[in-house]
C-alpha positions as YAML, in Angstrom:
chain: A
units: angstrom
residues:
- id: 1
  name: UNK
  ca: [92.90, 108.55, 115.32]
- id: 2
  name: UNK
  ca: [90.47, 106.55, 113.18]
- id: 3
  name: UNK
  ca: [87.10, 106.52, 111.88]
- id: 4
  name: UNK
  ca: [85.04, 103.71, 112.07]
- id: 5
  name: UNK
  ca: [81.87, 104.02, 109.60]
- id: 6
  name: UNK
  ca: [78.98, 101.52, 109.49]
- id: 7
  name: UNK
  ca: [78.42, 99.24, 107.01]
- id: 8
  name: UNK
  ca: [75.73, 101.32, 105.25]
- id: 9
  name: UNK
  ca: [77.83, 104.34, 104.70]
- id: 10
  name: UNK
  ca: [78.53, 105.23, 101.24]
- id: 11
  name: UNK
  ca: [81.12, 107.12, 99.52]
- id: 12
  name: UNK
  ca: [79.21, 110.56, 100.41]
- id: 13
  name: UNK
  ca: [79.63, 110.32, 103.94]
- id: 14
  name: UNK
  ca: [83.31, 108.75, 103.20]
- id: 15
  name: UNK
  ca: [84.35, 111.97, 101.72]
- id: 16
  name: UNK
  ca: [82.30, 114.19, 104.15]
- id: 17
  name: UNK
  ca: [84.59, 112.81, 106.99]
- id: 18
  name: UNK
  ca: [87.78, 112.78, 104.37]
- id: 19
  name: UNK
  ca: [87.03, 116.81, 103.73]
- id: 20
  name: UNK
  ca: [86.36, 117.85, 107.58]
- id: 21
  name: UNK
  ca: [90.07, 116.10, 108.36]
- id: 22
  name: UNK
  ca: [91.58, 117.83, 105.68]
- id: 23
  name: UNK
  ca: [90.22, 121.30, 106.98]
- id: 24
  name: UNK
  ca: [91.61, 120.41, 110.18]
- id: 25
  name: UNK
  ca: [95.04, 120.19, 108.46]
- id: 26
  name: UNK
  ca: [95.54, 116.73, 108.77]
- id: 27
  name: UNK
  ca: [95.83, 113.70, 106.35]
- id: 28
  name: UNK
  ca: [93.00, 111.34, 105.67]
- id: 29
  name: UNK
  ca: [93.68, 107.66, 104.35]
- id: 30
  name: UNK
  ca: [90.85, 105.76, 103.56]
- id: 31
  name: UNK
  ca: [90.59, 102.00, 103.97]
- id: 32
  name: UNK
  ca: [87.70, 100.11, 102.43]
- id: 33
  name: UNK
  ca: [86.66, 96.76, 103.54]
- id: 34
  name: UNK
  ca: [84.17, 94.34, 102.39]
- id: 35
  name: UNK
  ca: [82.59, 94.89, 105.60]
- id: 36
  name: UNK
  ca: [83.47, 98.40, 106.95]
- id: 37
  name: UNK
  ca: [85.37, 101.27, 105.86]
- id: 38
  name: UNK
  ca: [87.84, 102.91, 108.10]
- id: 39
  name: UNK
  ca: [89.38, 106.58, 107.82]
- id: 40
  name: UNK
  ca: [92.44, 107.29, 109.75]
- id: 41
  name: UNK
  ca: [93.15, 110.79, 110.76]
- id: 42
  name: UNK
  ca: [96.81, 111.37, 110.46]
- id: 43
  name: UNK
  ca: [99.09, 113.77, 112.33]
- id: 44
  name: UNK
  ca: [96.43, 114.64, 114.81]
- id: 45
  name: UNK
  ca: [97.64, 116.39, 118.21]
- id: 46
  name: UNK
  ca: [96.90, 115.08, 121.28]
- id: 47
  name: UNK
  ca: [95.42, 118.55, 121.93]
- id: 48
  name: UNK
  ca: [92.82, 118.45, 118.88]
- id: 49
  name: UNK
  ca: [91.77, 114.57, 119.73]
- id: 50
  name: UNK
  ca: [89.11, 114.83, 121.85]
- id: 51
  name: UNK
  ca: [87.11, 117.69, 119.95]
- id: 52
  name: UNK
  ca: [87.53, 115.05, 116.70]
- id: 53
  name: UNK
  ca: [86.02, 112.24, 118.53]
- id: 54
  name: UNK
  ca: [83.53, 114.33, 119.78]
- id: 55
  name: UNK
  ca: [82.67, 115.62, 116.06]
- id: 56
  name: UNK
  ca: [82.96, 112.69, 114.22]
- id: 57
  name: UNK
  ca: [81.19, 110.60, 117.30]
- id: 58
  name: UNK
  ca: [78.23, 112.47, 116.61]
- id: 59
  name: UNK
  ca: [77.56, 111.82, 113.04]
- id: 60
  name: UNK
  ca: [74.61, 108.99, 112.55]
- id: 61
  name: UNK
  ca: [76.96, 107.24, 109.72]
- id: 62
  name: UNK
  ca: [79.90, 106.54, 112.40]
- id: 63
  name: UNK
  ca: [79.94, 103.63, 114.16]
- id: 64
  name: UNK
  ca: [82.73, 104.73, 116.88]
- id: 65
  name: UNK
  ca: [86.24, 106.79, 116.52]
- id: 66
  name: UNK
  ca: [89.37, 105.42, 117.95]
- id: 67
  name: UNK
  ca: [92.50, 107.09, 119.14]
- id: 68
  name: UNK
  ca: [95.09, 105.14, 117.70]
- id: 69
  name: UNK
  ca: [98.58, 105.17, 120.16]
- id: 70
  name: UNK
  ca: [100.52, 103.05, 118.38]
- id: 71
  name: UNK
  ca: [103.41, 104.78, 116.87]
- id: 72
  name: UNK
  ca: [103.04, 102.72, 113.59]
- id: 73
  name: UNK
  ca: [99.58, 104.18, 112.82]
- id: 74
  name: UNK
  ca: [98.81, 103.57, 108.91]
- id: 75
  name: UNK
  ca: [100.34, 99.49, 109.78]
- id: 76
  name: UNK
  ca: [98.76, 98.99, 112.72]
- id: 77
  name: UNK
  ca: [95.49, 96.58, 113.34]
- id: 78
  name: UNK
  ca: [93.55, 99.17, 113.81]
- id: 79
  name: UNK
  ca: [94.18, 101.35, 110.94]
- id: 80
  name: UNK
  ca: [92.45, 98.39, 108.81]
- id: 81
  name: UNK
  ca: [89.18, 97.01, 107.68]
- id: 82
  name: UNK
  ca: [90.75, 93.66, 107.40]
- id: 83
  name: UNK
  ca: [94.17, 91.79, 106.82]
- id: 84
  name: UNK
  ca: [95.94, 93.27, 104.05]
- id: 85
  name: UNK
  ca: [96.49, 91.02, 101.02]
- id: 86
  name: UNK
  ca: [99.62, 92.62, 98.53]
- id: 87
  name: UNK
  ca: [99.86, 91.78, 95.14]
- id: 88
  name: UNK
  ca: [103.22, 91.23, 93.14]
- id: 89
  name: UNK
  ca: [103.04, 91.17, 89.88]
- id: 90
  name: UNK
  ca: [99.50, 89.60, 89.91]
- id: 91
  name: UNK
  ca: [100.65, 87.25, 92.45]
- id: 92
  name: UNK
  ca: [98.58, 87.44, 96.25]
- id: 93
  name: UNK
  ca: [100.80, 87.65, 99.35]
- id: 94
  name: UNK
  ca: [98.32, 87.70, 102.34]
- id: 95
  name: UNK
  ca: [95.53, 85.94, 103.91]
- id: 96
  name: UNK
  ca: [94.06, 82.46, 102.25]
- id: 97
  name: UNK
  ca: [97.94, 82.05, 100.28]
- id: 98
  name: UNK
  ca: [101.11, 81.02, 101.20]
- id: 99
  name: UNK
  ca: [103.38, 82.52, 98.29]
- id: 100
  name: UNK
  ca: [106.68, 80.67, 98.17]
- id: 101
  name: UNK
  ca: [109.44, 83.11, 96.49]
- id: 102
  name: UNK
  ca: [112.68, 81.35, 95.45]
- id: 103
  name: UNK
  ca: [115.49, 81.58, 93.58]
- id: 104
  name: UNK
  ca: [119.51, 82.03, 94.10]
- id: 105
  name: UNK
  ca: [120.86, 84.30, 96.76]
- id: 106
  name: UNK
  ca: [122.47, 86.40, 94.11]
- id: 107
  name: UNK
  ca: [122.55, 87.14, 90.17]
- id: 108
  name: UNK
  ca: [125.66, 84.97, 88.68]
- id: 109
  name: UNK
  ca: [124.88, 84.54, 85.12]
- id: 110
  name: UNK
  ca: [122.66, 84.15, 82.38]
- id: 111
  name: UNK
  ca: [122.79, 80.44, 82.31]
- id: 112
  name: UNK
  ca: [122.51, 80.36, 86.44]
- id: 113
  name: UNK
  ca: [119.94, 82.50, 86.76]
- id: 114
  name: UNK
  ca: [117.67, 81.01, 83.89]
- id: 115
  name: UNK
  ca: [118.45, 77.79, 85.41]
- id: 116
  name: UNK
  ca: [117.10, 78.48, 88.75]
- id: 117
  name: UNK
  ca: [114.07, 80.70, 87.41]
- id: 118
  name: UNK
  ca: [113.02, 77.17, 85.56]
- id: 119
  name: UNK
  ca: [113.60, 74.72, 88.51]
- id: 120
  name: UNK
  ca: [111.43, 76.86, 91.02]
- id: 121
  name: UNK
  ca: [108.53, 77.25, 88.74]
- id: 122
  name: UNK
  ca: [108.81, 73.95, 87.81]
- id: 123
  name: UNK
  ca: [108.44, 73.09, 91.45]
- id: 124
  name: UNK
  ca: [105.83, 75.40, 92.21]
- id: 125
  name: UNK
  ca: [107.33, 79.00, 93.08]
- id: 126
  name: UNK
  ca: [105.15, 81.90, 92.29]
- id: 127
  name: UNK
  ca: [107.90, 84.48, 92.67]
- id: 128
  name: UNK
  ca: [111.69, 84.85, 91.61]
- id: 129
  name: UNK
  ca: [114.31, 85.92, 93.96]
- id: 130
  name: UNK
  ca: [117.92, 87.08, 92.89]
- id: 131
  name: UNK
  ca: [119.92, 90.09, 94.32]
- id: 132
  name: UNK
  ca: [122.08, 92.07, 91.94]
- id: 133
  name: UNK
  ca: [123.22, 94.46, 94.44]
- id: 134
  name: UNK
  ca: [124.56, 92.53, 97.24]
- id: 135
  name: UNK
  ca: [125.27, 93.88, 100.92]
- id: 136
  name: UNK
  ca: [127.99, 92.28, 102.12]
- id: 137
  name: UNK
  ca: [129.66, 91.77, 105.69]
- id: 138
  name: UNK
  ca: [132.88, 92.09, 103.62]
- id: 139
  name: UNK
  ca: [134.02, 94.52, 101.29]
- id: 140
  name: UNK
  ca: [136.13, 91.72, 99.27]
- id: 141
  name: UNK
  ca: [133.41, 89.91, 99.08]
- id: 142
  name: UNK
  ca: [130.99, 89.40, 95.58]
- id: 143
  name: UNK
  ca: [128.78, 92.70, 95.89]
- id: 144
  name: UNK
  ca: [126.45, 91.23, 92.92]
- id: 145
  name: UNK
  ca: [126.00, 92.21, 89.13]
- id: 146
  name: UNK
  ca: [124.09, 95.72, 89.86]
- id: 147
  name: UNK
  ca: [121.98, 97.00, 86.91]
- id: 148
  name: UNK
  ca: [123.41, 93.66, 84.57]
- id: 149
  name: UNK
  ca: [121.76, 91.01, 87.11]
- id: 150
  name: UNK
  ca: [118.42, 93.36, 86.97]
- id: 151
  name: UNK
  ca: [117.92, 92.38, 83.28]
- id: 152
  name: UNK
  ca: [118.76, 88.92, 83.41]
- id: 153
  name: UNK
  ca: [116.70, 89.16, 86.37]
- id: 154
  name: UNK
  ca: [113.92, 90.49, 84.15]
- id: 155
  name: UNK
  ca: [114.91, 88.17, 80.46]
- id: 156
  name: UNK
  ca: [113.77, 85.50, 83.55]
- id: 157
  name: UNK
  ca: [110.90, 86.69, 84.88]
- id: 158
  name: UNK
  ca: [109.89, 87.28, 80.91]
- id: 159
  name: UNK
  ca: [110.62, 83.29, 80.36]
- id: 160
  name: UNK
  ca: [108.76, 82.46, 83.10]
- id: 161
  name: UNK
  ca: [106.20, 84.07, 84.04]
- id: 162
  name: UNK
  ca: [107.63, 84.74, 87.54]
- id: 163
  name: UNK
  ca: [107.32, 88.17, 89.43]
- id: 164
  name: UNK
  ca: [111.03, 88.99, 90.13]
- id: 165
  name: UNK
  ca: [111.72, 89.92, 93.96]
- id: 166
  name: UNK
  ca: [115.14, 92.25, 94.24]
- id: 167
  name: UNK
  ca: [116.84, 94.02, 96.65]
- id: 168
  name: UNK
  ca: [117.93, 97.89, 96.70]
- id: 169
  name: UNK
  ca: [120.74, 98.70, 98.64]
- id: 170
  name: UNK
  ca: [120.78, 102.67, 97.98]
- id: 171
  name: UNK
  ca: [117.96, 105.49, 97.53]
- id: 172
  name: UNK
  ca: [119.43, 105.18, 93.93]
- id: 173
  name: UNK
  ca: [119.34, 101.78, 93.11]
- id: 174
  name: UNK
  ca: [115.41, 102.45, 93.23]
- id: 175
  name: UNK
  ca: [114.82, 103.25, 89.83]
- id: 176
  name: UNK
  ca: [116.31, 100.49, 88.38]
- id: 177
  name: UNK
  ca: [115.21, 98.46, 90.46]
- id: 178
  name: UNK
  ca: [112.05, 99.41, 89.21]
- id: 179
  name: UNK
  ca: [112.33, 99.60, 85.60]
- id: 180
  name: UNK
  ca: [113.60, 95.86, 86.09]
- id: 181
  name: UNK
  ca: [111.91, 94.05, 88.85]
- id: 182
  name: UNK
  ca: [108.02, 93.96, 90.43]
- id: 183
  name: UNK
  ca: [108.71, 93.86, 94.22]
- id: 184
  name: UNK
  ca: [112.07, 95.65, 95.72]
- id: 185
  name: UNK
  ca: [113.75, 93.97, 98.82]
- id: 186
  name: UNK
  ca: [114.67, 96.05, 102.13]
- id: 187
  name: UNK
  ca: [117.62, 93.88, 103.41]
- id: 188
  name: UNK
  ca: [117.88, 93.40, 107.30]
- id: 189
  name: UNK
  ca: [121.01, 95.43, 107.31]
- id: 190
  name: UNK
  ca: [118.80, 98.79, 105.78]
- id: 191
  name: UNK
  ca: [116.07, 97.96, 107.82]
- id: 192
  name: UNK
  ca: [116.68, 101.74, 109.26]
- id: 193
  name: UNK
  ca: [117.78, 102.88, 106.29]
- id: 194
  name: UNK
  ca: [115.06, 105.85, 106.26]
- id: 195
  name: UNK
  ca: [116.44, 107.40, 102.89]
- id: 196
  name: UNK
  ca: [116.21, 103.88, 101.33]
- id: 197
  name: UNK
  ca: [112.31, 103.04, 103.05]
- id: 198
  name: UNK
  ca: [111.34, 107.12, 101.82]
- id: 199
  name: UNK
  ca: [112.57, 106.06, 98.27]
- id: 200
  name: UNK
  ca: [110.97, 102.39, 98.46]
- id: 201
  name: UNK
  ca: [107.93, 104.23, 99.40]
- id: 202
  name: UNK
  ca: [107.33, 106.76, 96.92]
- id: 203
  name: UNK
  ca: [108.01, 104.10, 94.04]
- id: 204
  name: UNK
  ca: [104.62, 102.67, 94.85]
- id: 205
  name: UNK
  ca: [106.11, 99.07, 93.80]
- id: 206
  name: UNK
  ca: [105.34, 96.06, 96.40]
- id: 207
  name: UNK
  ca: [108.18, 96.46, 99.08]
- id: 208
  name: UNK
  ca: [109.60, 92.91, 101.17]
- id: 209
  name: UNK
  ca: [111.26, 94.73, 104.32]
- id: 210
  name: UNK
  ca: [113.25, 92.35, 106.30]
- id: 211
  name: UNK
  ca: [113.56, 92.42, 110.19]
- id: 212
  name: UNK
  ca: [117.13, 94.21, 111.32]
- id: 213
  name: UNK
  ca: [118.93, 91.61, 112.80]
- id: 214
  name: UNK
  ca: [118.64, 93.29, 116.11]
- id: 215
  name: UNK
  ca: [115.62, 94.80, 115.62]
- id: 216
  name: UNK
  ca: [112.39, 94.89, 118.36]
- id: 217
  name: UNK
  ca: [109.10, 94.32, 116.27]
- id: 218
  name: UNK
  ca: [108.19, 98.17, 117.63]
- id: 219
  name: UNK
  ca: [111.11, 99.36, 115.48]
- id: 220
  name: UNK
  ca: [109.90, 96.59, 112.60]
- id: 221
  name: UNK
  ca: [106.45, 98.37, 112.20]
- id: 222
  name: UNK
  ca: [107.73, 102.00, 112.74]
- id: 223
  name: UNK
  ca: [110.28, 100.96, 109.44]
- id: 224
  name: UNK
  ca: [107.29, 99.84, 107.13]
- id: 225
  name: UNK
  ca: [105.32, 103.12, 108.49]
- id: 226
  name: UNK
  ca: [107.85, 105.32, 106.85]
- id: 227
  name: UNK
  ca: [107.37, 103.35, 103.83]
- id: 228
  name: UNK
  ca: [103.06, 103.60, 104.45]
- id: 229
  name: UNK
  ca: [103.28, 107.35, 105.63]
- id: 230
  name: UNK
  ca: [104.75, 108.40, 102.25]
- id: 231
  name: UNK
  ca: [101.45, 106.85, 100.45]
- id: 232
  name: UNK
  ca: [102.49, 103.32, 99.53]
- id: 233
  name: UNK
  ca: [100.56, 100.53, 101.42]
- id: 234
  name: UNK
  ca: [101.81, 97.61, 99.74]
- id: 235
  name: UNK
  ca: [104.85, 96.03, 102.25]
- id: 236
  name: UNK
  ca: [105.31, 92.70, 102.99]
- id: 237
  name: UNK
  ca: [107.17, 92.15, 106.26]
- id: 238
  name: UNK
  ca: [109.73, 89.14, 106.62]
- id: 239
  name: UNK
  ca: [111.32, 87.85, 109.56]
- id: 240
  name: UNK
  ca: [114.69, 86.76, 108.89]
- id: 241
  name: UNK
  ca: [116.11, 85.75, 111.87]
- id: 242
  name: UNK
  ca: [117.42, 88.10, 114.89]
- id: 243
  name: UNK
  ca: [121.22, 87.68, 116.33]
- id: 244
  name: UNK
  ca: [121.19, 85.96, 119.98]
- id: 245
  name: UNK
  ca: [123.67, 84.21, 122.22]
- id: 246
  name: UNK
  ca: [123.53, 81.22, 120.02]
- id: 247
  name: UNK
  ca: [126.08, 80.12, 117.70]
- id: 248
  name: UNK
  ca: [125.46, 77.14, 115.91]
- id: 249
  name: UNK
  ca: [123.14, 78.53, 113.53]
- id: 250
  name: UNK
  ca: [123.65, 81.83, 111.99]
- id: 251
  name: UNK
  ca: [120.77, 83.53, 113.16]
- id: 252
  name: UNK
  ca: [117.67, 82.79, 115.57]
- id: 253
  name: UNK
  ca: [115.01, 82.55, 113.66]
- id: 254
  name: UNK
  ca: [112.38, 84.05, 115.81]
- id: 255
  name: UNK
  ca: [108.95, 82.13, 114.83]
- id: 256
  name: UNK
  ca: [107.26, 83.10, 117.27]
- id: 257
  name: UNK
  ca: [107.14, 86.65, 116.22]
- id: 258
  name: UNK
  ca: [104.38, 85.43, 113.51]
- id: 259
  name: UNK
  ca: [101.83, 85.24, 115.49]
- id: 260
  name: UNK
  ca: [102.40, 88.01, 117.85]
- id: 261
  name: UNK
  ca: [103.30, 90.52, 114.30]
- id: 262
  name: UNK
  ca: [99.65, 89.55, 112.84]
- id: 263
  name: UNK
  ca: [97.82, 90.75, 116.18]
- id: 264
  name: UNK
  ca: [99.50, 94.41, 116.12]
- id: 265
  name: UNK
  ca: [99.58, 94.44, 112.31]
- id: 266
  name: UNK
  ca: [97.68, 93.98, 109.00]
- id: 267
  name: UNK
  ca: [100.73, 93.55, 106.75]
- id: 268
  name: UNK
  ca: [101.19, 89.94, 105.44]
- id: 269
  name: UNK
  ca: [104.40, 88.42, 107.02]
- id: 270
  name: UNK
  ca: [106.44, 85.70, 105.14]
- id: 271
  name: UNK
  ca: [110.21, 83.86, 106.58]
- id: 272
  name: UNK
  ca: [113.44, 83.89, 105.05]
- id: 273
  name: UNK
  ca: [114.68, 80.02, 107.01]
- id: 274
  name: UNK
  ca: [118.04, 80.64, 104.65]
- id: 275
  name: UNK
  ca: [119.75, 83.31, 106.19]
- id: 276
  name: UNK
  ca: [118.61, 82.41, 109.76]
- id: 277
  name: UNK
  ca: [119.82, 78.84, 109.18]
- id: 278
  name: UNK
  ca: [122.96, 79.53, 106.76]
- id: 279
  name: UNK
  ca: [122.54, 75.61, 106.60]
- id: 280
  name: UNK
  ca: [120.25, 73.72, 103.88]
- id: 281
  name: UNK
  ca: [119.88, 70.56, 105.83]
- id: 282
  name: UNK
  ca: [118.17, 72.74, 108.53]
- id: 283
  name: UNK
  ca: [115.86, 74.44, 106.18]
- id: 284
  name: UNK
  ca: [113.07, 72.81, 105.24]
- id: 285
  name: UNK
  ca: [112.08, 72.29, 108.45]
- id: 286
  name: UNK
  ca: [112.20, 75.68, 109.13]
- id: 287
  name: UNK
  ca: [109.91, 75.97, 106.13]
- id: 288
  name: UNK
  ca: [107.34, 73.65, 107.84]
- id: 289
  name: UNK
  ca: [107.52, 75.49, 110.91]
- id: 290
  name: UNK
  ca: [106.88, 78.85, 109.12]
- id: 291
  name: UNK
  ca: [103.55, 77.27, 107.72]
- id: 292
  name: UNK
  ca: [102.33, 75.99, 110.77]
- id: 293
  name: UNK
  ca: [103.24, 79.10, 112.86]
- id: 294
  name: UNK
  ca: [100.88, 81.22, 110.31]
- id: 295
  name: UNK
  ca: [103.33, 82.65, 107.95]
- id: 296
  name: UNK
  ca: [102.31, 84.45, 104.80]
- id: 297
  name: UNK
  ca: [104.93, 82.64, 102.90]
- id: 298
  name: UNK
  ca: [108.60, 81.73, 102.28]
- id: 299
  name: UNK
  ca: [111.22, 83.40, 101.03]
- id: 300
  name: UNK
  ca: [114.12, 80.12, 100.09]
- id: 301
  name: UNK
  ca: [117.62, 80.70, 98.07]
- id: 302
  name: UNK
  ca: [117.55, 77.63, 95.46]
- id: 303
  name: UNK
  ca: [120.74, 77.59, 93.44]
- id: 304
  name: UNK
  ca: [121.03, 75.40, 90.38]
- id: 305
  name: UNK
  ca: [124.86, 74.52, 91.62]
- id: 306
  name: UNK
  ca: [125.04, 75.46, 95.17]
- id: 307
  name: UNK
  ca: [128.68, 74.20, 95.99]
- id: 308
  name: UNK
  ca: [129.80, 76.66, 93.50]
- id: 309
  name: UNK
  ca: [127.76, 79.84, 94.56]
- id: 310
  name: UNK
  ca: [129.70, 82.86, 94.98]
- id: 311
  name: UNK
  ca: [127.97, 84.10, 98.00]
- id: 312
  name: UNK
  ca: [126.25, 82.00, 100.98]
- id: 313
  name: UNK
  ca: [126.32, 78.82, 99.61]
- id: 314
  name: UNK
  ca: [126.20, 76.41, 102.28]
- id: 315
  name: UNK
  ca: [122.36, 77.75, 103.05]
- id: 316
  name: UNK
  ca: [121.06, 77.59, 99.47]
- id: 317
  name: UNK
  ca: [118.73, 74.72, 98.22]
- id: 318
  name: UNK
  ca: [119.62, 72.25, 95.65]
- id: 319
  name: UNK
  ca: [116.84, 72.02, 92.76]
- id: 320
  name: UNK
  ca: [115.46, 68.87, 93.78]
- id: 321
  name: UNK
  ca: [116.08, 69.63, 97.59]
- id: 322
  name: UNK
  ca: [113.69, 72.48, 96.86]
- id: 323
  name: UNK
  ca: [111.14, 70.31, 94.51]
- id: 324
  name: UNK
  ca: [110.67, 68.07, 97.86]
- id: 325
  name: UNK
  ca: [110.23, 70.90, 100.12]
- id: 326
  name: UNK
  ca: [107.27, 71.98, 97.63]
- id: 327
  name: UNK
  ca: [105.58, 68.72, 97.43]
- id: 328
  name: UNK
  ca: [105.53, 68.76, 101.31]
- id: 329
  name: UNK
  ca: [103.97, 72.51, 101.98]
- id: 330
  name: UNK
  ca: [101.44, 71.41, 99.23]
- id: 331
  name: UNK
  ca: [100.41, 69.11, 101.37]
- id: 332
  name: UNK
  ca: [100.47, 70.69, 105.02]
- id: 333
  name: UNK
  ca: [98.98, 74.27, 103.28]
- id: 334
  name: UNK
  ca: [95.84, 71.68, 101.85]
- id: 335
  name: UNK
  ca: [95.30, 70.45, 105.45]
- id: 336
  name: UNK
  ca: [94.95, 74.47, 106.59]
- id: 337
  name: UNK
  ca: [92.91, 75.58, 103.34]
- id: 338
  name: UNK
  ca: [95.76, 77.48, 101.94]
- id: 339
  name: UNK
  ca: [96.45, 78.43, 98.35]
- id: 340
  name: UNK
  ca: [100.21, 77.55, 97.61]
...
């Protein structure tokens, strides 16, 4: 259930409606537009509903009260006075941006990683990607650095300027993650992971949670509530492509999920076109496409030597491959009145 106050009410009447849900024994979280403030009621029985709205109806200072069905409450459109914008490291993610993060699928080495840190801020990247723990299909595979890649991950980020983006892959990879990085990355494959989201959560840090590869967008937004429920409102979903009958690209990436994810939700939601492609010729268009469908952003693997990657290296993007791509969403993101 949510409040809906009206635009004159100040933080008085905020906190008498905060105090009157908390004697009810539920959990008030407070939202605070430029035009209207919003108070969602959480845990509230079905039983109990009706004598709220009928209380909090009757105040002069409340516009209307809603009973909110959804079963991602804190993430859903309703729970918000507007679109939510999530910052990383100073760096906006939301509405008026599109934030392009980039950088090599995962941490090699010193020399690779500072190599690809320079080329996508030279080209215009506001964020660095690199994963130093790796999930991998196969256990013989390169399962990344671990706590090594975090700090060249973070000798990067303090040559560049760039927020680094990095993925956990247990509950305890958490706290390094954040002593190292400013945004920690829920992989498709932990999407349910609800240890891993709890632990995400209670960090406070920025989390990117990717779509499961199977995953409906109801189980999507019930993922990122266990990361909201736990206090932390700062997620940025990413679609990442879902597994279909096709086979000639590695994934589906599902664009049309944009649009339809931004009228249940106010969480920003950026694409990852290289592990839904797996192939680089394919992904800048995928990039364009992302931009015009209304994405928040990109999330693009760049590698400095892709040929010679040790994991996925047919889908990363060669330096200059990637400067290209940048000059062009320039461009198309001036024509919509997008930051880039």
């Amino acid at each position: 259930m949510i409040v809906i106050l009206k635009r004159n009410a100040g933080d008085e009447q905020v906190q008498r409606v905060v105090s009157a849900i908390e004697r009810a024994g539920f959990t008030a979280h407070v939202s605070r537009g430029e035009e209207r403030t919003i108070i969602g009621a959480i845990g509230t029985s079905p039983q109990m509903r009706p004598h709220l709205m009928e209380v909090f109806g009757g105040l002069p200072f409340v516009d209307r009260v809603v009973a909110v069905l959804k079963p991602y409450k804190l993430v859903s459109m309703e729970a918000r006075a507007e679109r939510s914008v999530v910052e990383v490291g100073g760096v906006p993610v939301g509405p008026g941006h599109f934030t392009v993060i980039a950088g090599p699928c995962a941490v090699e080495s010193e020399e690779q990683v500072l190599a690809a840190a320079r080329a996508v801020k030279e080209a215009g990247a506001r964020m660095l990607r690199g994963g130093a723990y790796k999930p991998r299909t196969s256990p013989y595979d390169f399962q990344g650095m671990g706590e090594e890649g975090l700090k060249l991950l973070a000798a990067a980020r303090a040559e560049t300027g760039l927020p680094v983006v990095t993925e956990a892959r247990r509950p305890q990879h958490i706290e390094k993650v954040v002593q190292h990085a400013d945004a920690i990355q829920i992989g498709a494959r932990n999407m349910q992971n609800f240890d891993l989201l709890t632990e995400a959560g209670q960090s406070g840090m920025p989390v990117v949670l990717k779509r499961g590869l199977a995953a409906t967008v109801e189980e999507w937004l019930k993922a990122a509530e266990y990361i909201a429920s736990v206090g932390n409102p700062n997620i940025i979903l990413c679609e990442r492509g879902v597994r279909t009958f096709e086979q000639a690209l590695r994934f589906t990436q599902d664009l049309a999920i944009i649009p339809l994810v931004k009228e249940l939700s106010h969480l920003p939601v950026i694409v990852d076109p290289s592990h839904a492609s797996g192939k680089r010729s394919i992904v800048p268009a995928v990039c364009r496409a992302a931009l015009g469908a209304g994405a928040d952003g990109l999330l693009v693997e760049v590698h400095p030597d892709p040929d010679n990657a040790l994991c996925d290296a047919a889908q990363q993007l060669r330096p200059e491959q990637f400067a290209g791509l940048m000059a062009q969403i320039r461009k198309l993101a001036a024509v919509m009145g997008l930051a880039v």
